[in-house]
N, C-alpha and C positions, 0 to 999 in steps of 0.2 A: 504494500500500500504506500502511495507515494505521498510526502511531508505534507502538512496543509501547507498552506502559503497565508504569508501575516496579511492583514484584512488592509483588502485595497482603499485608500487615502480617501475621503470624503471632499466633492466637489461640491457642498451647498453655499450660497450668497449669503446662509443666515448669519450671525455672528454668534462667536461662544458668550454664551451669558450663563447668570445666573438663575433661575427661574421668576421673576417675579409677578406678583398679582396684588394690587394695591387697592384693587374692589373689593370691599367689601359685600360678600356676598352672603348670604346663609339661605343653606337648603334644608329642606325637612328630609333627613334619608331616615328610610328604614333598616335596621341594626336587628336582623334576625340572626342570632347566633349558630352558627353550624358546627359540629364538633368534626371539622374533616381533619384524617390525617395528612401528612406530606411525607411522610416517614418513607423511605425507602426500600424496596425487598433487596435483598443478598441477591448479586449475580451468580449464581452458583457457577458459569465456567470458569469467570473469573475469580474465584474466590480459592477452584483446584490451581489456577494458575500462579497468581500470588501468594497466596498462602497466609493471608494479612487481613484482618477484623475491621470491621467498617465501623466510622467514626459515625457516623448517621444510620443508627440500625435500624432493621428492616421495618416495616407495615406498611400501612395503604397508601396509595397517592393518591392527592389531593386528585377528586373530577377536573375543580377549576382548573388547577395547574396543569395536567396532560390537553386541557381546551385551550387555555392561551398558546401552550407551545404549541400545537396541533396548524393552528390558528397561525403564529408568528415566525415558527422554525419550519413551516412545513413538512410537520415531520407527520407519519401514523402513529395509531396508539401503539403497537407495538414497539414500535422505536422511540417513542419518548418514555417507555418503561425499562426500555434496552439499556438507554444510554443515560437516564437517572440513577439506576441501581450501578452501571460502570461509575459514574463520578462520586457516590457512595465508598467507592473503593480506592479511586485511584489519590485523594490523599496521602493515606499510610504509606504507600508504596512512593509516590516524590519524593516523602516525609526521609523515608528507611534509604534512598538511593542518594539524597542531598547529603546525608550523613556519612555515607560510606564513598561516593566518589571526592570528597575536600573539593579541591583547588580546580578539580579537572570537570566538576557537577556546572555546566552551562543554561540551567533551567528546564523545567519539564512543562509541555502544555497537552494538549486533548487534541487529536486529529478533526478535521473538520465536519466526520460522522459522531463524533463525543464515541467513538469506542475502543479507543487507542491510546495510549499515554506515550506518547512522545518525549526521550532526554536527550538534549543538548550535550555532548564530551567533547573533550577536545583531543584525547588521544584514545588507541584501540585497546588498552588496556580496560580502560572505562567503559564502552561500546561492550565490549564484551563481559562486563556483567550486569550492563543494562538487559541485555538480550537475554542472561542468566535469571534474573527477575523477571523476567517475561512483558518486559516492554520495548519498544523499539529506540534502537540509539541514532540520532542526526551527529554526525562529527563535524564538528565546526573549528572557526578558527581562535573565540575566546569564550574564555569562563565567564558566567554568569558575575563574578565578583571582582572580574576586572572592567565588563558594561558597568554594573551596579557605580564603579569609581567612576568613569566616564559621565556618567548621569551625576554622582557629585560634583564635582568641578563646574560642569552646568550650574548645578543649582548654588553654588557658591559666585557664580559671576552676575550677582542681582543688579552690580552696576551697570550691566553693559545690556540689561531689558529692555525694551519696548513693547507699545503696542502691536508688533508685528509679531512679534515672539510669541505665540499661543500655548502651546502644551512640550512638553516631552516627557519620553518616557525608553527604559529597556525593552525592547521589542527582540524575546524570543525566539519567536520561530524565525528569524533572517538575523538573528545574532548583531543586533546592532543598537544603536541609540538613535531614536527615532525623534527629529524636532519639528512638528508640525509650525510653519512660518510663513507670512507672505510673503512670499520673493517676489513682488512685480518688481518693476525698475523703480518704484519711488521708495521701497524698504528693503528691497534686497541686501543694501550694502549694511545696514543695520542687524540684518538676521547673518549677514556674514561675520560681522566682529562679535556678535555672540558667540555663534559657535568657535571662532578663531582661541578661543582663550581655552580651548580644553584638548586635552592629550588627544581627542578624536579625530580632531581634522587634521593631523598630519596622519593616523596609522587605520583613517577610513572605517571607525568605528560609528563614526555619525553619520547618519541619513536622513536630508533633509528631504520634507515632503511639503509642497505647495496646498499653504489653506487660507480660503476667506473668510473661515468661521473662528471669530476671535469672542471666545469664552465669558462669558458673564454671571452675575451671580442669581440665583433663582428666588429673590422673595415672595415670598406669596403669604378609656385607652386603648385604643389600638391604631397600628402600623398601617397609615395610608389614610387615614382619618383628617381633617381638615381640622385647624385651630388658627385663631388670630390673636395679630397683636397690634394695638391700635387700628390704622383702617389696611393693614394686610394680614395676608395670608400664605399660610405653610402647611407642611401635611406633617404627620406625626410618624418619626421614623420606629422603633421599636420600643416597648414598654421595660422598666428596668423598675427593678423594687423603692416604691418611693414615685415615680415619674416615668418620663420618658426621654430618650435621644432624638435628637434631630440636627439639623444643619446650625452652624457656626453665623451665619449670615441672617438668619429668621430673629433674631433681637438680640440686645445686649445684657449682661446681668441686671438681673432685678427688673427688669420687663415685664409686666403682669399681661394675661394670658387668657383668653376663653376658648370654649370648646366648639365643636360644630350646632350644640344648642342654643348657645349665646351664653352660657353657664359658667359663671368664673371658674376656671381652672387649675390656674397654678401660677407661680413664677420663676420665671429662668434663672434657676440657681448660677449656672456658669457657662461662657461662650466666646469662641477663638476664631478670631477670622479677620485679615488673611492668616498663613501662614498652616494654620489647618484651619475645617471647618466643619467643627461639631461644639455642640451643649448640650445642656442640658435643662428640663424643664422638671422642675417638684412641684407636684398637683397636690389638692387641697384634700379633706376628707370624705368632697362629696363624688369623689372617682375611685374605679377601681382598676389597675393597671393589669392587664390580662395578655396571655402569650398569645396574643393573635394577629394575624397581618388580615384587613379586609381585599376581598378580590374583585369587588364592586360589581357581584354578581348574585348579592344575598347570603352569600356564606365568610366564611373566613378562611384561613390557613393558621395553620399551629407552629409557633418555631419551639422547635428544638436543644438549639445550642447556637453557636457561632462559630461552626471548623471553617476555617477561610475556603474556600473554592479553587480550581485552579484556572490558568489560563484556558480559555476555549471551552467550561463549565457553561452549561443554560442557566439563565438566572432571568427572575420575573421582578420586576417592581410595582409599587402600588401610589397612588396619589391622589388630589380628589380629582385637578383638573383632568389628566388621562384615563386614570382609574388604572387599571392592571395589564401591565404590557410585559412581553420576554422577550429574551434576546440570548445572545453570549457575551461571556465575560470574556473582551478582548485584549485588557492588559492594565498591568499594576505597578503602583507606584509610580504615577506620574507627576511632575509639576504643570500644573495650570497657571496662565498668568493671565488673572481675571483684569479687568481694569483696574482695582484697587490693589493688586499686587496678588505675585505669588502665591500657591496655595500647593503643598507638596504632600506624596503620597495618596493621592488620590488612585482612584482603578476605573478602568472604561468599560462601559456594555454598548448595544446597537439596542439597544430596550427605549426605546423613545419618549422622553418626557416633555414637559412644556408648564409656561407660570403656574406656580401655585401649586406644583409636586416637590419644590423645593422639603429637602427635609426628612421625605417621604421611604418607606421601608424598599430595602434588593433584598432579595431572597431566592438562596440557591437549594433547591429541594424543601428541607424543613430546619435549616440554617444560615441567620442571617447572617449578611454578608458585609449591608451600610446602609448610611443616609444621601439621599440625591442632593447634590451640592450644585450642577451646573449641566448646561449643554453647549453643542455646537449642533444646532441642525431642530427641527420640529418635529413632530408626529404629522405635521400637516404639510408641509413644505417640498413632497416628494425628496427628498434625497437620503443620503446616506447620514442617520442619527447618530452621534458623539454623545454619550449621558454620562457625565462624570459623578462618582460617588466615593463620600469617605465611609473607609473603611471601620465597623463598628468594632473589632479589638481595642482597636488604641483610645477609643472613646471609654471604654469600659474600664478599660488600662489607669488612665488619666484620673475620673474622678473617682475610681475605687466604686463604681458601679457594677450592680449584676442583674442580667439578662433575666428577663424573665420567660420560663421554659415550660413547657409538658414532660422535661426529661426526653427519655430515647436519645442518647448522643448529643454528646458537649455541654449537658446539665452542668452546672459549676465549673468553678475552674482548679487551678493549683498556687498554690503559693511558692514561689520557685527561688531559689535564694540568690542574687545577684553574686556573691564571693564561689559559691564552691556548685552552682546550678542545680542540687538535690532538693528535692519537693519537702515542705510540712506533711506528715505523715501519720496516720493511726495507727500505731504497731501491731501487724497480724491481724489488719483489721477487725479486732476488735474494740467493736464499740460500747466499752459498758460504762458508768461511772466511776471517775477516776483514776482511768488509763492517761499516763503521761503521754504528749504529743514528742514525737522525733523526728529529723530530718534523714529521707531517704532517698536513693535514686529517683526518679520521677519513672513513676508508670502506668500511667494515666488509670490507674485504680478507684473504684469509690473511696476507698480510706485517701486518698488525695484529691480529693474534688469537695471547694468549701465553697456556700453560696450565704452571700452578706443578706439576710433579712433584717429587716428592722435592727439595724446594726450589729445586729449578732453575725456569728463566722459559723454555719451551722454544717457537718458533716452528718451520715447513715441516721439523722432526726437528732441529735446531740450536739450541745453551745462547744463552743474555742473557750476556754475558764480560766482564769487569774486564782491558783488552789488559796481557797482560805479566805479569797476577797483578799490576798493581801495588799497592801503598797510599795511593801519592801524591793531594794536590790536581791533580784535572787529567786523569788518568787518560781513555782514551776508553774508550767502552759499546759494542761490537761484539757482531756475532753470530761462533760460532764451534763447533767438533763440538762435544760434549759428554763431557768425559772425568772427570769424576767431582771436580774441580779446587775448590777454596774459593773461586777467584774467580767461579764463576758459581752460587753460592749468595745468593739473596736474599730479601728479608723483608719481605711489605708490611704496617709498623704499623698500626693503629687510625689513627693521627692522617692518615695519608696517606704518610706518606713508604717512599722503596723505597730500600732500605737494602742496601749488598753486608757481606756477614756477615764478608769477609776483610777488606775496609778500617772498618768499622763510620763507614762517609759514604755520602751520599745523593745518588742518577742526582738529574742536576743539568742543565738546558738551559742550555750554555754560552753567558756573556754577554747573557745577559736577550734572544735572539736570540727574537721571536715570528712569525720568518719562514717560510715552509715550507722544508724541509733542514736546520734549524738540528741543531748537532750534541749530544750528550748525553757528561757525563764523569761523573765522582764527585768530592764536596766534601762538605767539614769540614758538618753538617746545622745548617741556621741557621733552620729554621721559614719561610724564605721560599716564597714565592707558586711560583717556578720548580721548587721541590722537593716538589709537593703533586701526588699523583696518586690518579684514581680507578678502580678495575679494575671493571670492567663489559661 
């Protein structure tokens, strides 16, 4: 089977924006609940081939979602169950091949039927235990993490931006860095001294692609839901305990907020834009934040988890003004350079959006994936759609938020230690009252999967404990019921640190112990390496 080919350049007149809608509008919709699955079933040929557990584990899929893609990808039902339950899979196995080829691993994507996992090498060493894995190797002529440097340098030369400068991004499947720009003759020489300042244009790792669609930013519980603030509007990207995510660009902190009833809702606890583009919004008592993405078809979708996608992954989004549209996810990590400046780490679909979907949930099978931040291109405009969206990890990352799920795959996350990378752990997974907490290799176990409720750290139905309620230096980190106590209240900062709110000190791996079992206390928070954690 021959490589896809990376997704030919987009000729639309429209320009890249951000979505916005400044109307004031409110609709009566009807909000009939559906409990449909999106869950994925095991490929079972793939599963003898591999040999590797799927992060999005098996049940039904969603009607709506094999109708949109049916509908978008023109695919049959058979093939859009074909190639759901492959991208179920092929995760783990990028996951297990990124690890084991180092230096030589060039990126993996999905062939352009979604039923092939495609890896990038650069030598036949590597190639050949791509092929041993049971995927297919492309031998190219750089690593993934020598583009990934190319793409930095770019994004370190903010002085030399313009408005002709649109997006770039690592583009895969043609092993290159990809800088959509308008080259006519009145900004060519501008989109030339950009790229001039990065190691690519002399060793031909950049490839510039002519665009007129210069990106902007889209202003305008559940995922796809419409809310305002003052006289615009946004759609609501995924529900998280407490609130919800949405785009960076849809208001500023402390922005008060209603719902698609006209209902006060909440306020925007926190919000970044440029530079990324997500926030956050904490709604009031009279909401209840639910795992569901609407598909503006009468039913819902249930998310699951948040395992990232990979390149060439189907993915649906939802908004008020579109409503529910699929596409493919065509690539990751890109900078956008909206008119108000840079916005990095962004990921592309061909999933077409337009104002007033700003915000609004991507969802790839029954785990989300981000919030719609921008386009280049319309749902209406006949051309080829640009939907740019941020990534919901690092939003989650960031305010020490957590997803709210039905389980089935990527339920909670791990507490992962920045100094020595082993997971907070339940020993022997048992969970009774009383078991000390310890750090262990990360194995994506339920005894390592913690999810922040009401600010508790709750693992197998059991609180993160401070033994004793003490305050002390020294204190140990056990699991224990959950009684509603200030000692198993905790807070994971920005900077990393996981902080108990009754001793205001920081889970602490006692003794600079980097052994597997080492134990966990609280201490005085000194910015060290042993007190840095990342929830994912």
């Amino acid at each position: 089977m021959a490589a896809a080919p990376s997704p030919p350049p987009p000729s639309s007149e429209q320009p890249l924006r951000c979505l916005g809608d400044s109307s004031r509008r409110f609709k009566s919709m009807t909000r009939r609940i559906d409990w449909l699955s999106t869950a994925t079933a095991m490929f079972t040929g793939l599963a003898a081939l591999m040999g590797l557990p799927s992060s999005a584990e098996a049940a039904d899929v969603s009607p709506e979602i094999v109708s949109a893609m049916r509908r978008d990808l023109g695919l049959t039902e058979e093939q859009v169950h074909r190639r759901l339950e492959f991208e179920a899979k092929a995760p783990a196995l990028e996951k297990r091949l990124r690890e084991e080829l180092g230096e030589t691993f060039a990126g993996a994507w999905l062939d352009a039927d979604g039923g092939q996992l495609i890896v990038g090498v650069t030598d036949e060493a590597g190639a050949a235990r791509v092929r041993k894995a049971g995927a297919r190797p492309q031998r190219v002529a750089r690593s993934q993490a020598q583009l990934e440097r190319v793409k930095a340098e770019l994004d370190a030369n903010v002085k030399a931006l313009s408005p002709a400068i649109h997006s770039w991004y690592v583009d895969l499947p043609t092993n290159t860095v990809v800088v959509y720009a308008d080259t006519s003759s009145q900004t060519k020489l501008r989109a030339d001294a950009f790229v001039a300042a990065s190691s690519g244009a002399k060793d031909g790792s950049i490839r510039v692609v002519h665009s007129t669609q210069a990106p902007q930013v889209a202003y305008d519980v559940r995922g796809g839901d419409p809310y305002y603030f003052g006289n615009s509007r946004c759609s609501i990207g995924f529900s998280v305990n407490g609130g919800f995510v949405t785009a960076g660009h849809c208001g500023g902190a402390g922005t008060p907020t209603t719902g698609y009833n006209g209902v006060a809702l909440g306020t925007i606890r926190a919000s970044v834009f440029p530079g990324n583009d997500f926030g956050w919004v904490a709604t009031n008592g009279s909401w209840t934040t639910q795992p569901w993405v609407y598909n503006y078809n009468g039913g819902n979708v249930t998310v699951a988890g948040s395992q990232e996608a990979p390149v060439g992954a189907s993915i649906c989004r939802s908004g008020y003004t579109t409503g529910w549209r699929c596409g493919t996810l065509d690539a990751k990590n890109i900078t956008v350079n909206y008119s108000v400046g840079p916005v990095y780490g962004l990921s592309r679909s061909n999933a077409c959006a337009d104002g007033g979907d700003s915000g609004g949930s991507f969802i790839s099978g029954n785990q989300a994936q981000g919030v719609t931040s921008g386009v280049a291109g319309t749902c209406a405009n006949g051309n080829p759609p640009q939907t740019f969206f941020q990534p919901i990890n690092p939003i989650l990352s960031t305010y020490g938020l957590t997803l709210r799920t039905t389980g089935g795959g990527g339920g909670g996350a791990s507490f992962i230690s920045r100094w020595n990378g082993k997971c907070i752990d339940v020993p022997n997974s048992n969970f009774s009252d009383g078991v000390q907490l310890q750090m262990y290799d990360c194995n994506n176990t339920s005894a390592q999967k913690w999810t922040f409720v009401n600010g508790t750290l709750q693992a197998g139905g059991k609180c993160m404990d401070v033994a004793w309620a003490s305050t002390a230096n020294g204190a140990a980190i056990q699991l224990a019921n959950c009684n509603g106590n200030a000692a198993q209240q905790f807070v994971l900062s920005g900077a990393g640190d996981l902080v108990s709110v009754l001793a205001n000190k920081c889970v602490d791996i006692k003794d600079w112990n980097s052994a597997n079992g080492a134990r966990l206390h609280i201490w005085e928070c000194a910015g060290t390496a042993n007190q840095k954690w990342d929830y994912r």
